[in-house]
PANUZA-541508 format. One record per atom (N, C-alpha, C): residue number from 1; residue in one letter; atom name; x, y, z. Coordinates in pm, whole numbers. Each point is the difference from the previous one (the first is absolute). Layout:
BEGIN
SITE   mivo   tordren   bati       c1       c2       c3
SITE    NUM         A     CA        X        Y        Z
...
END
This chain:
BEGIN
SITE   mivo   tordren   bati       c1       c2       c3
SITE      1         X      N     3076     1547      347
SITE      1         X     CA       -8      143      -27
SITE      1         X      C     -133       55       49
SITE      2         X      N       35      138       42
SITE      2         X     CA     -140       68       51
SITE      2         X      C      -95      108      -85
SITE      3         X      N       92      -32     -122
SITE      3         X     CA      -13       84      -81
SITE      3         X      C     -137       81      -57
SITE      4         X      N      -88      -89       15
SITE      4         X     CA     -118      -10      -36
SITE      4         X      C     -102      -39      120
SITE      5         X      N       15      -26      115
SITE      5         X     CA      -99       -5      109
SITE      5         X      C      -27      125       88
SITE      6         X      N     -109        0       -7
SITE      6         X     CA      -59      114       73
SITE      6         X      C       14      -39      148
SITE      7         X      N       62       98       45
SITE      7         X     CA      102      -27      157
SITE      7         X      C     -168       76      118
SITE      8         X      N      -85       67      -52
SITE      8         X     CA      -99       78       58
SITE      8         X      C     -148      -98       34
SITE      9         X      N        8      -39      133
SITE      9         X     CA     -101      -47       28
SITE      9         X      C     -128       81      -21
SITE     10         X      N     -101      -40      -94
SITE     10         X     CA     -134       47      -27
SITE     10         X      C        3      110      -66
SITE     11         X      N       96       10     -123
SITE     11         X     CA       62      135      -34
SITE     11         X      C     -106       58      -42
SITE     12         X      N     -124      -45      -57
SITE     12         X     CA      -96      103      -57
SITE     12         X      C     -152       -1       72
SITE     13         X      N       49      -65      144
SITE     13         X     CA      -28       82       98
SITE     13         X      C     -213      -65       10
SITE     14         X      N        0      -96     -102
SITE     14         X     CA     -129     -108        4
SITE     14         X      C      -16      -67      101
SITE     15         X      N       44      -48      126
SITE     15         X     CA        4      -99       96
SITE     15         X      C      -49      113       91
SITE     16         X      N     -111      -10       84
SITE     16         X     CA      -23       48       80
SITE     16         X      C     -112      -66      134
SITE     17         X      N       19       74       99
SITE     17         X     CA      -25      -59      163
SITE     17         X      C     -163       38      -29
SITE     18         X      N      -64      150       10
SITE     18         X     CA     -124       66      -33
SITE     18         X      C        7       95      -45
SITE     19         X      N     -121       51      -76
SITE     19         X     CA       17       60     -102
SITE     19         X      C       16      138       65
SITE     20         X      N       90      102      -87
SITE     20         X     CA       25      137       51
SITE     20         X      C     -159       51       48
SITE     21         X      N       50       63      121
SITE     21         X     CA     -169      108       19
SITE     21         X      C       58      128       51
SITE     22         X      N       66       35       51
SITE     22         X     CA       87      112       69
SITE     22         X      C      143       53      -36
SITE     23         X      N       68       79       12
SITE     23         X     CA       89       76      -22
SITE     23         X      C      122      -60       61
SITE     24         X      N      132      -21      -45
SITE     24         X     CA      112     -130       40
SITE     24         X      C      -89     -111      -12
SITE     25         X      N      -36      -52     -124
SITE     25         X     CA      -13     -113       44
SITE     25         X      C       56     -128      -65
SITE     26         X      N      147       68       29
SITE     26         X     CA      132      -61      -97
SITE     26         X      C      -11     -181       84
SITE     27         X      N      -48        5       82
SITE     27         X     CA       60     -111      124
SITE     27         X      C      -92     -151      -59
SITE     28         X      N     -122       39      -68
SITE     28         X     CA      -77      -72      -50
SITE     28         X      C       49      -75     -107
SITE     29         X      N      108       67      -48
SITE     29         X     CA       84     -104     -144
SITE     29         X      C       62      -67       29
SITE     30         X      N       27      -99       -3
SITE     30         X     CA       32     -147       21
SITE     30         X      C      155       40      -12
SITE     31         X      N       92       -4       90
SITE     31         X     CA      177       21       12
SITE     31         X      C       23      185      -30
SITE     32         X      N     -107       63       13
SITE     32         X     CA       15      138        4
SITE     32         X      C      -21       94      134
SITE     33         X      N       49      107      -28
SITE     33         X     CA       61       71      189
SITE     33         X      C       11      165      -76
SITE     34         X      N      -79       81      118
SITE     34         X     CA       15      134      -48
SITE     34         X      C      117       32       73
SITE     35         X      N      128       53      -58
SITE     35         X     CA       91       17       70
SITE     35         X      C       20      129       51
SITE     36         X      N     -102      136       -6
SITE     36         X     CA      -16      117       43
SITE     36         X      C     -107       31      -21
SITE     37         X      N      -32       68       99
SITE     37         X     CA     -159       66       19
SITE     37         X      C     -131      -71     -108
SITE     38         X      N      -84       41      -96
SITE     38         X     CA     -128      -98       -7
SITE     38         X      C      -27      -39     -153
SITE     39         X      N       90      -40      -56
SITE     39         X     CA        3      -47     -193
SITE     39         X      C     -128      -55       49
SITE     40         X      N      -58      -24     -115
SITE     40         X     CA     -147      -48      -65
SITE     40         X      C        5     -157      -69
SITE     41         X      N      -51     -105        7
SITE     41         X     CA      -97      -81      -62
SITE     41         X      C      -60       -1      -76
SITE     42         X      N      -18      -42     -154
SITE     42         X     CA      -98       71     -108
SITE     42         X      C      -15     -186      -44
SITE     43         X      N     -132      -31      -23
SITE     43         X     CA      -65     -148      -41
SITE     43         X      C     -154       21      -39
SITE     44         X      N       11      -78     -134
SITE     44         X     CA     -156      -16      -19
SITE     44         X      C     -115      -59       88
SITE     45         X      N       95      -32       95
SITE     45         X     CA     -122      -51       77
SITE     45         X      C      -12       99      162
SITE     46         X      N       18      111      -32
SITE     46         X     CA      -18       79      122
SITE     46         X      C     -134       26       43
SITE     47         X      N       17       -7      145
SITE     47         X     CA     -177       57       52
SITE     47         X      C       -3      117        7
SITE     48         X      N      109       89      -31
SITE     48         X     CA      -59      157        7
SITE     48         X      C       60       70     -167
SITE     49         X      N     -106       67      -12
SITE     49         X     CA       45       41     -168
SITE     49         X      C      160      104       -2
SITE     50         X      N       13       50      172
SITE     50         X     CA      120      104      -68
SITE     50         X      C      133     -127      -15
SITE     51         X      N      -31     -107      -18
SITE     51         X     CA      119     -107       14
SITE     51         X      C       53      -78      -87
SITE     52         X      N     -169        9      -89
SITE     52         X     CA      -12      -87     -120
SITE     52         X      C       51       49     -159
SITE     53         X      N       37     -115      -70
SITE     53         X     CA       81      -42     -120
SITE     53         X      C     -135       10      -57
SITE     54         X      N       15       77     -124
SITE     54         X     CA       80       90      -41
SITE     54         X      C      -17      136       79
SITE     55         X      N      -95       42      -24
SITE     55         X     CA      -40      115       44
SITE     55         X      C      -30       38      208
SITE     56         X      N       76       83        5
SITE     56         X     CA      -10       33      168
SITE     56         X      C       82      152       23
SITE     57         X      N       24       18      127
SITE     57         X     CA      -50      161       60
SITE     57         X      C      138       78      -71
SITE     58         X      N       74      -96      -38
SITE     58         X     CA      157       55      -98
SITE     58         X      C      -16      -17     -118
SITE     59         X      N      -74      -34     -108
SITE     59         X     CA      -47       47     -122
SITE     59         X      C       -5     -145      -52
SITE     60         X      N        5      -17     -142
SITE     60         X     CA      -30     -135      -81
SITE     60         X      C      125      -51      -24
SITE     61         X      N        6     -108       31
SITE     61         X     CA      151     -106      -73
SITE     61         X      C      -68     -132       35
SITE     62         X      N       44      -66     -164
SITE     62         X     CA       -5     -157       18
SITE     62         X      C      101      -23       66
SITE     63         X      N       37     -142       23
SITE     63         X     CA      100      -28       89
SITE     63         X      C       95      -56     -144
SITE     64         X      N      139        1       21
SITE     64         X     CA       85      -71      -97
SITE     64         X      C      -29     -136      -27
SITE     65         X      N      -39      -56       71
SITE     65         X     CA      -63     -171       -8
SITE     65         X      C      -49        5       88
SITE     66         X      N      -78     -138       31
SITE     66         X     CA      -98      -27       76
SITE     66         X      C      -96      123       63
SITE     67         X      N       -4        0      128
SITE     67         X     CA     -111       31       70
SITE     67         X      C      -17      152      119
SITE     68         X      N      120       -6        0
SITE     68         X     CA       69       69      100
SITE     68         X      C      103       80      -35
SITE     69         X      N       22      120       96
SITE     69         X     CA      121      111        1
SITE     69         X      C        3       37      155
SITE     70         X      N      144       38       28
SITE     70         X     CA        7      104      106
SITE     70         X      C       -1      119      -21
SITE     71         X      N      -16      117       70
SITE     71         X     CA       53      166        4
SITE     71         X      C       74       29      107
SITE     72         X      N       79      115       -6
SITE     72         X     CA       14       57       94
SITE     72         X      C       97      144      -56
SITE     73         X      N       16       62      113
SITE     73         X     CA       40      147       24
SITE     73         X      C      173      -23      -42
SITE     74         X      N       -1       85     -121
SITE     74         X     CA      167       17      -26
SITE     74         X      C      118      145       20
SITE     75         X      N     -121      117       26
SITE     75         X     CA       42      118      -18
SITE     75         X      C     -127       54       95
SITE     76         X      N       34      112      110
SITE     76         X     CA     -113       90       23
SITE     76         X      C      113      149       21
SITE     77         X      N      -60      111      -33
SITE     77         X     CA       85      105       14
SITE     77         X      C       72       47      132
SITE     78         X      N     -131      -55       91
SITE     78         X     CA       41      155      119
SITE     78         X      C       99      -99      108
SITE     79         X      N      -19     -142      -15
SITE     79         X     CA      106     -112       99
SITE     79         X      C       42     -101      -70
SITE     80         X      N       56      -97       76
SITE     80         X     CA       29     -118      -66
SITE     80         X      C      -34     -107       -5
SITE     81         X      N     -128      -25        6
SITE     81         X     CA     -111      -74       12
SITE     81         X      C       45     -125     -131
SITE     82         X      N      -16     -130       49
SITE     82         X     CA        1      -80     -109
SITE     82         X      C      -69     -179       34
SITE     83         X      N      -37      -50      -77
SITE     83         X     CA     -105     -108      -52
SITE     83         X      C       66     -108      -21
SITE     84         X      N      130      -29       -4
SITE     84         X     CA       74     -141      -18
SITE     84         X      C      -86     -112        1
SITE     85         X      N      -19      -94      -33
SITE     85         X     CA      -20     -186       12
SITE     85         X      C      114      -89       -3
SITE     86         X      N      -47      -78       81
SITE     86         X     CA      128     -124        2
SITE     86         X      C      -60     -125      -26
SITE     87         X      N       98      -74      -87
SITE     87         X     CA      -98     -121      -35
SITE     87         X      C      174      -88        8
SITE     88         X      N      -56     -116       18
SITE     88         X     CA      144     -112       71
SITE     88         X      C      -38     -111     -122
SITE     89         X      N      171       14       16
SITE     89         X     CA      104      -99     -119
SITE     89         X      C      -39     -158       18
SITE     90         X      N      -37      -37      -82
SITE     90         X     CA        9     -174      -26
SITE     90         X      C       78      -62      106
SITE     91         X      N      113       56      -57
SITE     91         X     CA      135      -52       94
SITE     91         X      C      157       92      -18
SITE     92         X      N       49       17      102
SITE     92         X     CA      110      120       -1
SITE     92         X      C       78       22     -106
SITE     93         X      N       36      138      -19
SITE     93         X     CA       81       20      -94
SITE     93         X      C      152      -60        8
SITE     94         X      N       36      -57      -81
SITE     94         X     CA      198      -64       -4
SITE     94         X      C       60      139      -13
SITE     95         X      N      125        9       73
SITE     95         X     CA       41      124       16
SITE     95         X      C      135       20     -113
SITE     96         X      N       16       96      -74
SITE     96         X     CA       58      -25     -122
SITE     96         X      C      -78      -37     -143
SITE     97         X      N     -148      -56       -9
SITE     97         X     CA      -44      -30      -98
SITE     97         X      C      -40      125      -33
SITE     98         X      N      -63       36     -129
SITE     98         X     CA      -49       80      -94
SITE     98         X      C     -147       -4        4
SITE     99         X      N      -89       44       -4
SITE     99         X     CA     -166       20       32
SITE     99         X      C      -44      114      -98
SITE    100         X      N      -68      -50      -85
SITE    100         X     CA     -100      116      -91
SITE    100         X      C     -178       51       73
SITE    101         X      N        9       65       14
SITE    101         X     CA     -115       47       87
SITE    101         X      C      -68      110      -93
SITE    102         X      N     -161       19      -16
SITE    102         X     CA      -73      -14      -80
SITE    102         X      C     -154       37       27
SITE    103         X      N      -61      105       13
SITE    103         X     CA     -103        6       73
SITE    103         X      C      -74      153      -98
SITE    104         X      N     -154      -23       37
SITE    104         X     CA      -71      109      -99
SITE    104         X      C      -75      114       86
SITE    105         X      N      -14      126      -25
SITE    105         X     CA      -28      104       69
SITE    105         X      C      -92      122      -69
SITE    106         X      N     -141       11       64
SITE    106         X     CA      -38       98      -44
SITE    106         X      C      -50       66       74
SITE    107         X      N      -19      121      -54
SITE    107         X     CA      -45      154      108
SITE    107         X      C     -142       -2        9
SITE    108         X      N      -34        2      120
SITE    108         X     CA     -173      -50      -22
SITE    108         X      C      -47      228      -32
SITE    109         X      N      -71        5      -60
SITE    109         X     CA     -102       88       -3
SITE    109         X      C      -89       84       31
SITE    110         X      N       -6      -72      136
SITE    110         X     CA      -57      117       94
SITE    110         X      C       80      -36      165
SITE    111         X      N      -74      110       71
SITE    111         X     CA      114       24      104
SITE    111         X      C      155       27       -7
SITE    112         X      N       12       50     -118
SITE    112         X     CA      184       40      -18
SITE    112         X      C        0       77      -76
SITE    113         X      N       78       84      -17
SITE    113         X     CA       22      115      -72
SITE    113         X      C      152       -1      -54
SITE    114         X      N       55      -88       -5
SITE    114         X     CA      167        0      -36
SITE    114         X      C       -5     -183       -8
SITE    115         X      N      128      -15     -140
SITE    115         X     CA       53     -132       27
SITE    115         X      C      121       55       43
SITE    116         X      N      130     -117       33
SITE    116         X     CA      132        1       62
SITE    116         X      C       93      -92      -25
SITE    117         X      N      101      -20      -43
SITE    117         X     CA      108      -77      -17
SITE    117         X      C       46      -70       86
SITE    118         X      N       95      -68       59
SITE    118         X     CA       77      -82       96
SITE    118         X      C      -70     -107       61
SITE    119         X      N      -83      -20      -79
SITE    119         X     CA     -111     -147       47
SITE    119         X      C       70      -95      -33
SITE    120         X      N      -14     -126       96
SITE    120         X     CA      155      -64      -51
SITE    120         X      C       -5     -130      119
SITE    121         X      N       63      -89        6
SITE    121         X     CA      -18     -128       78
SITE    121         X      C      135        0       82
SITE    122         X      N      -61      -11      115
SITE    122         X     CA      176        5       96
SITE    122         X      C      -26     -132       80
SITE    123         X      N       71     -102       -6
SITE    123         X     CA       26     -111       87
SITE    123         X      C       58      -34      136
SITE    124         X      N      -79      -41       66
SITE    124         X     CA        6       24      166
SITE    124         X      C        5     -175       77
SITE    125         X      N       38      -22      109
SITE    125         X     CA       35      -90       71
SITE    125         X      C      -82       50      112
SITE    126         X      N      -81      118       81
SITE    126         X     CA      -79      106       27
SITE    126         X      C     -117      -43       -6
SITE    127         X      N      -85      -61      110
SITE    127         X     CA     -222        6      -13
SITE    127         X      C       38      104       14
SITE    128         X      N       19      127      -79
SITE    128         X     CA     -125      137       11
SITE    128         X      C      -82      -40       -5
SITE    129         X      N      -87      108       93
SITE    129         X     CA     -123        6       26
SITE    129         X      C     -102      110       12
SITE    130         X      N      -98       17      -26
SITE    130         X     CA      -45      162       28
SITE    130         X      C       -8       64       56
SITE    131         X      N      -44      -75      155
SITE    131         X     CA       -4       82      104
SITE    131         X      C      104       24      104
SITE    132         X      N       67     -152       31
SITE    132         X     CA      151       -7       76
SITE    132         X      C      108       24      -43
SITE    133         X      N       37        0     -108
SITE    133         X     CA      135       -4      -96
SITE    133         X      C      -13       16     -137
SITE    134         X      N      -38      136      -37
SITE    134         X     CA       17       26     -133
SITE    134         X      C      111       29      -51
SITE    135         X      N      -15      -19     -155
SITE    135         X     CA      103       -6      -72
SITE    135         X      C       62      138       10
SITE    136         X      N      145       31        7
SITE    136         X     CA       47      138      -40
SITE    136         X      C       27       65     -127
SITE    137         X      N      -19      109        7
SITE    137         X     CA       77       49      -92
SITE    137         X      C      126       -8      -21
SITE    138         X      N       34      -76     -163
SITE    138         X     CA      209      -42      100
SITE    138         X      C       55       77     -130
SITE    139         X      N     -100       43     -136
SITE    139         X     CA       58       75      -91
SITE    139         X      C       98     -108      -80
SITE    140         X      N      -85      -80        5
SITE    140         X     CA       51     -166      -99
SITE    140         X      C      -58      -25      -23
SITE    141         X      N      -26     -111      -97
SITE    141         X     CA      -89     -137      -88
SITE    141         X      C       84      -50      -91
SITE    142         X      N       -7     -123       36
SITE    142         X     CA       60      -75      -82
SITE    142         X      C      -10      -77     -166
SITE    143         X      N      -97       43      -45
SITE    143         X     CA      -88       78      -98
SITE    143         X      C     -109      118       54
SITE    144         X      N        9      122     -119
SITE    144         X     CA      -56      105       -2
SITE    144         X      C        0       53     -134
SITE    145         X      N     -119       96       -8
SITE    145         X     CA       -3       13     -145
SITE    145         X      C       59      186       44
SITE    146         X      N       60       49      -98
SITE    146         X     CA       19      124       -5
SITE    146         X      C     -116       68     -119
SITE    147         X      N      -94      -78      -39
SITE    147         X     CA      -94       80     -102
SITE    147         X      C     -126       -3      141
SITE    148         X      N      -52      139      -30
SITE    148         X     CA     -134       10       70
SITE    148         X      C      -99      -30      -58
SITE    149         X      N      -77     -105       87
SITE    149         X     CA      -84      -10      -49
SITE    149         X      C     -154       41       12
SITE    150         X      N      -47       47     -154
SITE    150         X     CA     -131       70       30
SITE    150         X      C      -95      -21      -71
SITE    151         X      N        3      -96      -83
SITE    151         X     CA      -75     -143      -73
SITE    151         X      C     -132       -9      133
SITE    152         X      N     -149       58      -82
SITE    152         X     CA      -91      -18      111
SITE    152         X      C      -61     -136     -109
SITE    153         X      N       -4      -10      -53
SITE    153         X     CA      -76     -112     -153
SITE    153         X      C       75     -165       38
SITE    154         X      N      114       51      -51
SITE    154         X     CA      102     -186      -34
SITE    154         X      C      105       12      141
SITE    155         X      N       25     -171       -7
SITE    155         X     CA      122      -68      114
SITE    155         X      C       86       64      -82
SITE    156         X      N      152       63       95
SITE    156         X     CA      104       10      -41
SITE    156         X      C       89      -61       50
SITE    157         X      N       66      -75      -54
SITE    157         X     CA      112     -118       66
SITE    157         X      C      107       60       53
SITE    158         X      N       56        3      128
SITE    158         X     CA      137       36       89
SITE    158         X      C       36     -122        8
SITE    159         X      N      151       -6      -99
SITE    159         X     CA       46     -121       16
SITE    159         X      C      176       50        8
SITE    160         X      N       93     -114       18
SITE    160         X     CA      117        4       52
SITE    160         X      C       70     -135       75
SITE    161         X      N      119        4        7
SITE    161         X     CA       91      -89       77
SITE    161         X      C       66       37       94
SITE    162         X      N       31      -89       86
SITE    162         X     CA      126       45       97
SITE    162         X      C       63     -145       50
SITE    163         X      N       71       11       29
SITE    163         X     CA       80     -112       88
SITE    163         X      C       26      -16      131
SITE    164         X      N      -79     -119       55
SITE    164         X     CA      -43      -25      132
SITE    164         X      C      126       51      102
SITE    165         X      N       24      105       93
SITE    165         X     CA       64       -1      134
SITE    165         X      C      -22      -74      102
SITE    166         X      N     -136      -59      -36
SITE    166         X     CA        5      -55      165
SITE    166         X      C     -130      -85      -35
SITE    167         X      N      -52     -119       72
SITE    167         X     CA      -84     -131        0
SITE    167         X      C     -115       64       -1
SITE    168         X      N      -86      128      -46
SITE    168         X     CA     -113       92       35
SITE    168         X      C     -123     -121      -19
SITE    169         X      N     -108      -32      104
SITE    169         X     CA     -113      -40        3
SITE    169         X      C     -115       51      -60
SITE    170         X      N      -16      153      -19
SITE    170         X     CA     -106      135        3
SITE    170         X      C       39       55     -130
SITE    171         X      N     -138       28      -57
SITE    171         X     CA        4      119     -147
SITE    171         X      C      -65      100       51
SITE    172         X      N       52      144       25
SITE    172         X     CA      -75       84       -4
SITE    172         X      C      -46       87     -113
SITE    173         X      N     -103       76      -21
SITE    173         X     CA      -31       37     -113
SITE    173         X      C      -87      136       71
SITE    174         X      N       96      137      -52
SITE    174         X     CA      -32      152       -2
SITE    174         X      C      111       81      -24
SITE    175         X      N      -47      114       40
SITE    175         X     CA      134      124      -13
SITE    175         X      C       86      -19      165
SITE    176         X      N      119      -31       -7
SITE    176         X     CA       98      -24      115
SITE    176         X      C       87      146      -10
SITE    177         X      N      -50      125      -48
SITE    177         X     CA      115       62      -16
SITE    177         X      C     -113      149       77
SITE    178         X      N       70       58       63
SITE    178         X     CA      -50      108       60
SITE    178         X      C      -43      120     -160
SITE    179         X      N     -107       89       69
SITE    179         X     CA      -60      145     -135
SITE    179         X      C      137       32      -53
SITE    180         X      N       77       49       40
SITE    180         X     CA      131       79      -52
SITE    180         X      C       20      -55     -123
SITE    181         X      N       24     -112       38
SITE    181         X     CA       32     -166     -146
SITE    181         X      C      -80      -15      -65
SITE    182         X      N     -132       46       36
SITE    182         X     CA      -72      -73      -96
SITE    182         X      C      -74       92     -112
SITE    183         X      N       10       -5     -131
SITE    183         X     CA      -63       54     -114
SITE    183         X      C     -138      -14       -7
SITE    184         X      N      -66       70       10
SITE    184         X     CA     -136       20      -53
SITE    184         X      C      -78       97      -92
SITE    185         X      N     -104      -43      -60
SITE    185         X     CA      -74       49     -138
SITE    185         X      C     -143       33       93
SITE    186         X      N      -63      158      -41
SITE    186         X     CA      -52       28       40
SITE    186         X      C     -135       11      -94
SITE    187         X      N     -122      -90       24
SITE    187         X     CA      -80      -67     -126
SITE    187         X      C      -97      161        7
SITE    188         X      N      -53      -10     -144
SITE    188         X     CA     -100      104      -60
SITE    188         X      C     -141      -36      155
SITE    189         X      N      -28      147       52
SITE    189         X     CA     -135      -28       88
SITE    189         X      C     -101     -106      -75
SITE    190         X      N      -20      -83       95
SITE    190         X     CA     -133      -82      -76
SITE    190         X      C     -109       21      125
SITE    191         X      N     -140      -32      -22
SITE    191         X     CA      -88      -38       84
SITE    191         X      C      -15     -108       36
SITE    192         X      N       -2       21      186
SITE    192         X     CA       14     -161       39
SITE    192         X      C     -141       26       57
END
């Protein structure tokens, strides 16, 4: 049974090549891949402070465990700009099995002015990539949360099941659903 193994290579994202210093610097996590334009790197051991755990240029969060977090872009108003990560499966999904999927999310604090709903994990057979082959908008996930989230303080867990279609290698993790779809909360002005 798989019932209980974590299918997510380096799921909390501690294993890393060098330490974040720049902007995308998803590539540095050990089995992690920005799968559209430039998600972020967040580790206590960063050489530049806008990068570093806890505190950096998107506001304060411990990490849920250990050491480390990613960010990225789930909602912008005026396009459809989005931040996906891809991080690769242990070993392929059995097609027909059942999969509980399980992951924590918070709205960083500065640089955003809105949280958004449809954040959500869609499973791919697909290297997206950021610059050659980004992920689309396909207005799916195969978990997604329909609550927005706008929790700038605590992790909020997006969790869910589905049943494997197909042998997927790839977890992606963002909003897969174009503005129209997607719900958003528009936070009280703060000073960033």
């Amino acid at each position: 049974s798989h019932a209980q193994q974590n299918l997510v290579y380096n799921g909390s994202f501690e294993e890393y090549t060098v330490c974040p210093s720049s902007n995308g610097g998803v590539a540095n996590c050990v089995g992690w891949f920005s799968a559209a334009n430039s998600p972020d790197y967040f580790h206590v051991c960063a050489s530049s402070i806008a990068f570093l755990v806890p505190s950096n240029s998107w506001g304060y969060q411990q990490p849920n465990s250990g050491n480390a977090y990613m960010g990225g872009a789930t909602y912008f108003q005026d396009y459809a700009y989005r931040e996906p990560i891809r991080g690769t499966l242990i070993e392929p999904l059995v097609i027909g099995t059942k999969y509980y999927v399980s992951f924590k999310v918070s709205l960083a604090e500065k640089q955003s002015n809105c949280g958004s709903d449809k954040i959500g994990a869609l499973f791919t057979n697909v290297q997206y990539t950021n610059i050659s082959n980004p992920a689309p908008t396909v207005n799916y996930s195969h978990v997604y949360t329909n609550v927005t989230i706008s929790d700038t303080s605590n992790w909020v867990t997006v969790t869910g099941s589905f049943i494997a279609d197909s042998a997927y290698s790839y977890i992606m993790i963002g909003n897969f659903f174009d503005n129209s779809q997607t719900n958003t909360l528009i936070l009280p002005s703060q000073l960033n």
